[in-house]
Structure formats: C-alpha cells, structure tokens
N, C-alpha and C positions, 0 to 999 in steps of 0.2 A: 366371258361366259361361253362353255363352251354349247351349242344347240345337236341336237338331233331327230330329224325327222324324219319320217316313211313314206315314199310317194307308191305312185301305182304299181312300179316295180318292185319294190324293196315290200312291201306290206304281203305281198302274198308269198312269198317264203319265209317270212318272219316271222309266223306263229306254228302254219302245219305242213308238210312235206305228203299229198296224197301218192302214193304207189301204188298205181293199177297195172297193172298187166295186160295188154289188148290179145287178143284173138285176131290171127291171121284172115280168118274166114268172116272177122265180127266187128270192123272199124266203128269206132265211133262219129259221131258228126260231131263238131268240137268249136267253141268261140272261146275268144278273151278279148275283153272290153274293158271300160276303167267306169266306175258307179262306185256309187257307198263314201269317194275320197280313196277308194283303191282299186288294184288290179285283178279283175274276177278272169277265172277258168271255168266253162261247162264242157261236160263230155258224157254226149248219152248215145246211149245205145239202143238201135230201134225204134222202132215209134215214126210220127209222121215227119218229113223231114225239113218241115221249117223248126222245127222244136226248139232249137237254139236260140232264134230271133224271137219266137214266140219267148224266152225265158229270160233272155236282154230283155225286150221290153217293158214285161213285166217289172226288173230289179228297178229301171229306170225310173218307171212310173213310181215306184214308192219312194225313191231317191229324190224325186222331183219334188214330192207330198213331205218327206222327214228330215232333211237335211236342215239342221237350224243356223249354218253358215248361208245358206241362198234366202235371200231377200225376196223371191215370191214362194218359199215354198208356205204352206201350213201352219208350218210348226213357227216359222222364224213370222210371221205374221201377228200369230196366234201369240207369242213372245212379246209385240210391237204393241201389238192394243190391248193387251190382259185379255180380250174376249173374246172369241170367234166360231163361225158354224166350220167345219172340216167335214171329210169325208168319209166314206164308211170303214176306210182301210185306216186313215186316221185317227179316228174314234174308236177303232178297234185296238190298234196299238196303244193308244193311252190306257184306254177300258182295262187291258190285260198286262198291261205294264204296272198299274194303278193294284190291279188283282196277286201279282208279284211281289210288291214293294210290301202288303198287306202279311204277307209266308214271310217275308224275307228280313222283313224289321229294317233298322237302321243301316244294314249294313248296303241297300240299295234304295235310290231314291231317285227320279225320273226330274227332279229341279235343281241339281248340281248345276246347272250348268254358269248362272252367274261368278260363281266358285271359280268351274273350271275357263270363264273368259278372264278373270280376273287373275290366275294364276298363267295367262296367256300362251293358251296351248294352244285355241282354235287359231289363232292369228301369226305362232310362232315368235310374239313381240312378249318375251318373257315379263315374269315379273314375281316377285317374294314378297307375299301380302305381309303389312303387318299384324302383329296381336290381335290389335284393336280392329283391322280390316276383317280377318277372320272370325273375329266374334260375330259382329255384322255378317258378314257372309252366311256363315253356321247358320246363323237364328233363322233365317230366309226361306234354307231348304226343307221344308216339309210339302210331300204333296198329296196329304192327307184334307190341306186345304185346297184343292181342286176343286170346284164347283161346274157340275157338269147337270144341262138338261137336254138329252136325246144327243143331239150332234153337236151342241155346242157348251164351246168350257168355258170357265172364267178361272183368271188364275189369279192367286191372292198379290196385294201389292210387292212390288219388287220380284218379282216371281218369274224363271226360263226354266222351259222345257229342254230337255236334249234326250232326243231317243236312240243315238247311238250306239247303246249299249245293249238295245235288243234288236234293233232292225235290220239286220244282216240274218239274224234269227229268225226274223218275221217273215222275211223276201226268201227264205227258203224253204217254210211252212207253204208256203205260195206258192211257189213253184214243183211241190209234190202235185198240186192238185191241175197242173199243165203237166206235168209228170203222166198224171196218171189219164186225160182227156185225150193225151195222144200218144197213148199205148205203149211208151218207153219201157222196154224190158229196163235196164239199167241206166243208173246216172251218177255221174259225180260229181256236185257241183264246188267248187274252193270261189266263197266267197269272203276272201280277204280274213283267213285266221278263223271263219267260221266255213267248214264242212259239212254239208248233205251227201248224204248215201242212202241212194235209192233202187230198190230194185236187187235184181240177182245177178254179178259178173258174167259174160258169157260162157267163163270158161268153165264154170262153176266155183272158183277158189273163192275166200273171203277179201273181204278188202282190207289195206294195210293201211294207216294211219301213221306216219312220221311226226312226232311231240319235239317243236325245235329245240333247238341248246342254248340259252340266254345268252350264254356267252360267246354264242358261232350264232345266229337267226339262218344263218344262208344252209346249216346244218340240223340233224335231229340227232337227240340222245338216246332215243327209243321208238318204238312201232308198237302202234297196239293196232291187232289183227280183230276183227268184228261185221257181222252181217249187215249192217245199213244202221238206220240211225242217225244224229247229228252229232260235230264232235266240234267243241269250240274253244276256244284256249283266250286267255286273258294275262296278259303279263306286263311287269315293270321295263320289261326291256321294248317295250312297243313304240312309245313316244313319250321322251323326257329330254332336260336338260341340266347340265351341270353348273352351280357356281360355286367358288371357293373348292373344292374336290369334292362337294357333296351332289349328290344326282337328286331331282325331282321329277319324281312319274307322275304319268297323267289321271291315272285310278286312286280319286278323293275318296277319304273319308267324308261320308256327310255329317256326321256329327260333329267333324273339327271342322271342315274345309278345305282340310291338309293333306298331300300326298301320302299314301297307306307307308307305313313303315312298319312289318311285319316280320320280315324274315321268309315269305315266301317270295319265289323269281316269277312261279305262273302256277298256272290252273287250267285245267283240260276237262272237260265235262262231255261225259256222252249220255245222250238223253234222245229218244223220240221226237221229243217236242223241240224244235230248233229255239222258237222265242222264251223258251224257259231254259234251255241251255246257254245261251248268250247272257241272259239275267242269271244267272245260278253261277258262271267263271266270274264274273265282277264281282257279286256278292260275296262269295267263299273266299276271295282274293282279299276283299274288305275285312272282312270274319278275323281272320288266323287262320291256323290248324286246327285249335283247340275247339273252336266255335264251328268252323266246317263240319271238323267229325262230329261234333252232337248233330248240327243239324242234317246230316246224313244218317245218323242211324234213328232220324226221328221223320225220315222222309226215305219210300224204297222205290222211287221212279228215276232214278239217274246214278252214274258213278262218278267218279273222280281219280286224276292225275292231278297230286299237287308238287310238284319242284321247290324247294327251301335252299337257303344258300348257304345251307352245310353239307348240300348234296345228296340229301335225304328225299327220296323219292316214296311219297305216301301213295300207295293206289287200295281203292276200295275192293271188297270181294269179289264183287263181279266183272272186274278187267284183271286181276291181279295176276289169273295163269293167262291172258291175252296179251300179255304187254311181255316185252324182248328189248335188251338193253341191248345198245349197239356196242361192235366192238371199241374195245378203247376205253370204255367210260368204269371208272371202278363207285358208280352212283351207289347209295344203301337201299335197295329197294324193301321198302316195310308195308306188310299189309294191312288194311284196315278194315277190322271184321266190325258184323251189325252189331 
C-alpha cells in the first residue's frame, strides 16, 4: 500500500501559490508557524507591529478549541462524551457549520468524521471499509441530529464532529477583525490551501492567486488576479493513499462514506466569507460539476475554479477574464455563465 501524506511543509504549496509583489519602501512584517496540522504564512502590511503574534495567536487558540485529533480540545471532548458546554468561537463554528450543511444538502456534513477515522486518514493507519462497514458508517452521518441548548450540544449516538473543513475558513474570518483593530493597510494570510486577502497592496496592483497543478502541488497551472476576498481550494490530490493502483482521497461522500469519485482534481472558491468558502470547495467537490453549476447559478455570493481530469478548467463569470493559464499548460478553459 502505497501512503501519502502532507505535513507542515508540503501542505502549504499544495493547494495555492500566493504572488505578492513587496514595495521597496513598504516591507511587510511577516511569520510562519505550523497550526491547523499545517504550515501557515502571514504577511501584512502596516498596522501595529505585534500584528503577526497577535494573528498566530489567535489561529492557535482555535486550533487548540477544533482540532478533533487533540484529546483536550472541545471538539475531540465533545466527541468522547456526546455532550458538552464549548465556547463561543465553538458554538459558533458548529452554529454556522450546522447553518451551511442546511444550503448545502448532503453534499457536506460536519459528522463524517467516524467515516473518515475508519477509512484511517486522521491516523495515516489505512484501511478499506467494507460494504457492510459503510452502510453502518453512512447511516451515522447526519448532523441534522445535533442537539444543541445555548452552548451546549448533544450529539446523537455513535456520532463525531470534525470541523476541518471550515476552520481554516473560520480562523481567517477572525483574523480580519485583528486585521482591522490594528490598522493593517494590507495582508495575506496562506493558511494551509485556504487564502485571506485583506486590504489594498502597497503598490496599488491586485493580488495574484496561483491554483496548484494535481499533478506538480509544488506548482500552479493558472493565477487568478483579484482585490481581496478568500480563496480556498479543495482537492483529491491533498491527502490520500493507494492500494492495488487504485487512489483513496480523503474528501467523503456523506451519503456513502466513500471517497468522492467524480472526475473532478479540485475546486477553488472565492468568496468574502472565508467559512463559507472552505465549506462551499468541499461541498462542490462532493457535488460533481453538474450539481456545482446548479447550485451556483442558484446562489450569486461566490465563484468558482473547478479542475476535472480531462483537463477541463470550468470557471464561473465572475473570475473567468481574471484567471491566466500559465505557460505550458494546453488546459480547456470553459466558462460558466449564471
């Protein structure tokens, strides 16, 4: 069997290549740390100058709070006993995760995550559920039955949480608002495959956005160029492993419990809202194409980059003259109007 996994280095050029351009006259103050299970980059511009530490700390703290592999956080608690009071960022993220799932149908569900310990991704100790395991499994994930009073949830029997799939999203909703307490003209923060864009470059240009290549991560096959916003990418090629020559990614379907086999490679999302763009690359990637496109032209708050593995590059209206293939690549770029 062959494995493969992302650690802190490899995880953050494996989804997006940020291209900023610095000003001579306009250094940025700049960290990189490991949170989230990956290796984060901030680089902001102006503002007061602990900003950095002040914006670690913050990813930490929620990392400390959502991580359902640590064994004091919240979530992995909250997992242990079915029932628990959490905290407001907590409560929050379930609340608006729960609010997500509700738009988004079956195609994202915040209780996978028994699925995904059983197809042994968190742990790297694989495994190929059988038939009868995933029926089981399947039936499990709904988190429709959530029971929640003020701060605390009860989760139906057999029942885990895993917020991974917005909380990169969520920690950077958060960190606009230390963005904006301490005056950062601009920022860019890469946290691990999910992107913030905040603010106005110095130099005045836009910012560029590099969309990796499935088949290079260390590379992008395109740039999409845009003023701020969050930009998040979701792909088969993130964390999976092979047996017999067949690959198993880590992005379940909830309604089988089985790794998505679609025909798309990723999905790139730019959207304002970071925790609804990190839930909206999973879901679409869930979806198809076919189910993406309805549900974008039945929804006008986000775009999309979808990559399929005939090379077909779907982008929505509103990135479609922003996005630039790179040399070399003979992709089909096809637009997708509302």
């Amino acid at each position: 069997m062959k494995k493969r996994t992302f650690g802190a280095t490899g995880a953050i050029i494996l989804l997006l290549t940020v291209i900023l351009c610095s000003c001579a006259k306009s250094e940025p103050h700049s960290a990189s740390f490991q949170s989230m299970d990956t290796l984060m980059t901030v680089k902001v511009y102006g503002g007061d100058s602990d900003l950095c530490d002040r914006l670690q700390q913050r990813i930490a703290e929620l990392d400390a709070q959502l991580d359902a592999t640590d064994e004091n956080s919240e979530i992995n608690q909250l997992n242990q006993k079915g029932t628990a009071k959490v905290s407001d960022d907590t409560a929050d993220l379930i609340g608006r995760s729960l609010q997500l799932s509700g738009e988004l149908g079956q195609a994202f569900d915040i209780t996978v995550y028994p699925a995904v310990k059983a197809w042994g991704f968190p742990s790297g100790d694989y495994h190929i559920p059988t038939d009868e395991e995933l029926k089981k499994l399947a039936a499990r994930i709904d988190d429709t039955a959530i029971k929640s009073d003020h701060h605390t949830f009860t989760l139906p029997e057999g029942a885990m949480l895993d917020l991974g799939a917005v909380a990169k999203g969520y920690a950077a909703d958060q960190c606009d608002t230390i963005l904006k307490e301490g005056h950062a003209a601009a920022a860019v923060l890469n946290l691990g495959g999910t992107i913030r864009l905040y603010g106005k470059k110095p130099d005045g240009s836009r910012f560029s956005v590099g969309v990796a290549d499935p088949d290079n991560p260390a590379g992008y096959f395109g740039y999409l160029s845009c003023d701020g916003g969050t930009v998040a990418t979701s792909g088969g090629y993130e964390r999976y492993f092979e047996k017999d020559g067949k690959r198993y990614i880590h992005i379940l379907d909830p309604t089988t419990a089985k790794p998505v086999e679609n025909g798309i490679l990723s999905v790139t999302i730019l959207c304002d809202d970071g925790t609804a763009a990190d839930a909206l690359s999973t879901a679409l990637f869930v979806m198809g194409l076919d189910k993406a496109t309805e549900y974008y032209r039945s929804h006008r708050d986000f775009d999309f980059i979808i990559l399929t593995d005939d090379h077909s590059v779907y982008l929505t209206e509103g990135v479609y003259d922003e996005f630039t293939l790179c040399d070399g690549y003979d992709f089909h770029l096809k637009k997708v109007d509302r």
